[in-house]
N, C-alpha and C positions, 0 to 999 in steps of 0.2 A: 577171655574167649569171645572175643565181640562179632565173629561169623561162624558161630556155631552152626553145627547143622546144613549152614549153607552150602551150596553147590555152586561154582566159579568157573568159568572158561577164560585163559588166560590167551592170548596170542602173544606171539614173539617170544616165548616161556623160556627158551633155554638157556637164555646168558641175557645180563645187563639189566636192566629195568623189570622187566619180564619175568626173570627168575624170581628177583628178589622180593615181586608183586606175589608170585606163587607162590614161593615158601613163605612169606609174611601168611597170608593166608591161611597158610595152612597151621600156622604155630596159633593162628588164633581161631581157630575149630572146622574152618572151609575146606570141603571134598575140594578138590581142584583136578583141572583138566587143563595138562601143561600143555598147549597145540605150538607147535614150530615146524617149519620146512625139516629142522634140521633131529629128526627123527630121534638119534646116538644121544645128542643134544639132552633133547626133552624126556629121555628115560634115565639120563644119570639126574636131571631134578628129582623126577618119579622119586629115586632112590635114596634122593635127601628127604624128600617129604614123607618116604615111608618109612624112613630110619628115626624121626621124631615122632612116629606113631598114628601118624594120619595117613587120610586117605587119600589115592591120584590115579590118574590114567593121563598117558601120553599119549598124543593124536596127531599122525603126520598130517601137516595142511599146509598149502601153497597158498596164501588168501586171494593171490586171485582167480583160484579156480573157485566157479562157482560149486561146480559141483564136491570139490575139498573142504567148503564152507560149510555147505550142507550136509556133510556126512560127519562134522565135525558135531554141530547141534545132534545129528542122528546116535551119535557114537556116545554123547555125553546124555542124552535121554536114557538111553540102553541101561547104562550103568547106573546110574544114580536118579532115575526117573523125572528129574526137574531142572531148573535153573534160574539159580537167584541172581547173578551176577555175572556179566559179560566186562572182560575188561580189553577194551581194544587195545592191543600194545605192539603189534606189528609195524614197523616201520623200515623208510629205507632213507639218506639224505643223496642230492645231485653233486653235482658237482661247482657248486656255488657259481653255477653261470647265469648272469645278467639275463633279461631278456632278449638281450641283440645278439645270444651266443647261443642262446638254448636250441634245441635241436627238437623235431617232434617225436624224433623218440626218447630221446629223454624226457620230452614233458610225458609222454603215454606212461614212460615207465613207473615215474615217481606218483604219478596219480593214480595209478592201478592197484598198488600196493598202500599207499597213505590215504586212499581218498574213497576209490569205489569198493575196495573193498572191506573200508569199516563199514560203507552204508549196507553195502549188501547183509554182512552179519548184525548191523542193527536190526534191519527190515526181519530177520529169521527171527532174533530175539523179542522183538517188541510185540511181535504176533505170537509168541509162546506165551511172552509176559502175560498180553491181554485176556489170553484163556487162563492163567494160574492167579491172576486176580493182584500179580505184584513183582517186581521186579529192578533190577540197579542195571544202569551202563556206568561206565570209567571207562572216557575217552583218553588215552595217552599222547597229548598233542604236543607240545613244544611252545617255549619262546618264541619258536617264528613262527608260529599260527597268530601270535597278539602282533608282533613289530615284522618293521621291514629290512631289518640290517645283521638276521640272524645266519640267511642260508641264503643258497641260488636263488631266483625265478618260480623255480617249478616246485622245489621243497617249501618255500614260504604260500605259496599259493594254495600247494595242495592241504597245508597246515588250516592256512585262514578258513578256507572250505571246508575243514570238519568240525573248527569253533561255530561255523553259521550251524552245521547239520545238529549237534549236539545243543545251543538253544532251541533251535525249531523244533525239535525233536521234546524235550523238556517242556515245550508250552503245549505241545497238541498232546501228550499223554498225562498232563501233570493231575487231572483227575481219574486216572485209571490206577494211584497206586503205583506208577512206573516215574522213577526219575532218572533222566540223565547230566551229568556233571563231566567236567576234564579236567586235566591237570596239565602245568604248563612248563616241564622243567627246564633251568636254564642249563648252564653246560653240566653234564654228569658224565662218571668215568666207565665207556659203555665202548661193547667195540662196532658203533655204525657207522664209523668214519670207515668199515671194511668193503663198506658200499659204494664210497664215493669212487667215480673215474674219472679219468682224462679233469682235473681240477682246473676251474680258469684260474692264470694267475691274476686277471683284472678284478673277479669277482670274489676272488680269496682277500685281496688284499685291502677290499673295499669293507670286507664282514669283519675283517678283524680288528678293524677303527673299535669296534666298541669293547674288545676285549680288557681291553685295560682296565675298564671298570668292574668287571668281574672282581667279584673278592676272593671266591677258591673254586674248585671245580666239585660238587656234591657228588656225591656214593648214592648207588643206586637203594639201598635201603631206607636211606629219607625220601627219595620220589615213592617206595612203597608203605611208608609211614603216611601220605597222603591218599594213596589208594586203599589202604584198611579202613580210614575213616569213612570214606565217599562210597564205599558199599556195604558197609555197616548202619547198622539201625539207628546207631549215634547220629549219624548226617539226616535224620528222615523228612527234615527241612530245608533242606539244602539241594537245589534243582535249578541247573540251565546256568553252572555258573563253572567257569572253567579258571582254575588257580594256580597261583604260580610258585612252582617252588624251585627256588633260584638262589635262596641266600642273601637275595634283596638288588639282586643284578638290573631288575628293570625298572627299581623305584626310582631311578634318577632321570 
């Protein structure tokens, strides 16, 4: 039980990475707070995690409403009076378009969703953190946060941009008790390929040069095999480092 007791907010909770971060959690003693847009979603986890015996609440949230953020931490106070662990896992991917194809709404989009609004829900966390005297982020970034030959334009971008947020972040709190870490999975079997639209075929055909070196595609419960660790008390040394679990796809 290595997050006993603890209290968790999960984004993106209801399917893929998310889920399997939630119920991981919870098998190992973490209240959790399954937050997703997708409401139906995030109460049938509810009902896996209360069917093994623990605790959960389900939180509609759009992350980029600020005000769905905030009511998100408000709704998870209510319940369970604290919070130990923030794990940012909301994402969306583009449409693998180059820079010379990206469009500004797709860059607004994908950075709304992958970029401003992990910080915004850092920025709510870190100021709870600091008054409760301790506290865990798990940044859920990707491969194309480290490399440049994972995603489009605007999904590699908005990636790299929350490995900066997630050091910076890690060095200005690292004496308050608060550490923040990421995790960087390579391909897993998740459904955010349901995001992509209009796909370039330039920019598809360019990302997938590196596939071959993939050695298989990982299940979302070994990317939460790394998020147990990173907000458990086991890691309470381990800060500002964002890691890769990929199966060994990027050692080459």
């Amino acid at each position: 039980m290595r997050l006993k007791e603890k209290v968790a907010i999960v984004t993106g909770a209801a399917s893929g990475m998310g889920k399997a971060i939630a119920v991981g959690y919870a098998k190992e003693g973490a209240k959790v707070v399954v937050s997703d847009i997708n409401m139906e979603g995030a109460q049938a986890v509810v009902g896996e995690i209360k069917a093994l015996g623990a605790d959960a609440i389900a939180v509609q949230t759009n992350v980029v409403s600020e005000e769905d953020v905030q009511r998100l931490f408000n709704e998870t106070k209510e319940a369970f009076g604290k919070l130990d662990i923030l794990v940012n896992n909301a994402g969306i991917m583009d449409g693998m378009e180059p820079v010379g194809e990206v469009t500004e709404e797709q860059w607004e989009r994908v950075f709304s969703v992958n970029t401003t609004a992990v910080m915004r829900s850092m920025r709510i966390a870190v100021n709870l953190f600091m008054e409760q005297g301790h506290g865990a982020i798990v940044n859920n970034i990707s491969a194309g946060g480290l490399y440049g030959g994972r995603a489009g334009a605007a999904y590699t971008a908005s990636k790299h941009a929350v490995v900066g947020l997630t050091k910076n972040t890690a060095f200005m709190y690292a004496d308050k008790n608060i550490r923040c870490n990421g995790i960087a999975p390579g391909a897993v079997a998740t459904n955010i390929s349901a995001s992509m639209k209009n796909i370039s075929e330039f920019g598809a055909r360019r990302q997938s040069l590196g596939m071959s070196l993939n050695p298989r595609v990982g299940q979302p419960e070994e990317v939460a095999e790394m998020a147990i660790l990173l907000g458990s008390d086991a890691a309470s040394f381990v800060n500002g480092q964002v890691i890769g679990v990929d199966g060994g796809w990027t050692s080459y």
